[in-house]
N, C-alpha and C positions, 0 to 999 in steps of 0.2 A: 337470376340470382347474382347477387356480387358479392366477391372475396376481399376484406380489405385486411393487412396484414399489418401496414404502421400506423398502429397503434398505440399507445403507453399508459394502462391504470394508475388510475390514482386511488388510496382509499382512506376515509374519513371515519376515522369509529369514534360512535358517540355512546359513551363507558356504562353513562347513566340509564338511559334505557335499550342497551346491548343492541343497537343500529349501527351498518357499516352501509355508509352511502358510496357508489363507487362512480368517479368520475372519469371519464375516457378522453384524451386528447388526441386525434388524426392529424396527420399532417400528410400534406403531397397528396392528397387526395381531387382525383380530377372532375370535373364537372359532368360528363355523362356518366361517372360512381352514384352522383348525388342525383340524377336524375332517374336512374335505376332504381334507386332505396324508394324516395319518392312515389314512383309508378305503383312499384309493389305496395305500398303503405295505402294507396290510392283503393288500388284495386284491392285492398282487403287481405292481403294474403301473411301479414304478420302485422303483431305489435310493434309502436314505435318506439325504437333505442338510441338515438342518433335527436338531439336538437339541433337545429340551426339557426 
């Protein structure tokens, strides 16, 4: 499992039909972080939250 803590939400509300899309920006995040999400995502063991 990986913890990642710098993070910062963003959120987009859309009035008309009562949607809040929320978009997350990481920063400083290291390359065996992304390879961990990855594995797990591989192997089935959660939904994916994180595009790259």
């Amino acid at each position: 499992m990986i913890e990642i803590n710098n993070w910062k939400e963003y959120y987009l509300v859309e009035k008309e039909f009562g949607d809040t899309l929320i978009y997350v920006s990481i920063k400083d995040i290291k390359s065996d972080e992304v390879i961990k999400y990855i594995m797990t995502l591989l192997n089935g063991k959660r939904d994916a939250y994180i595009g790259f």
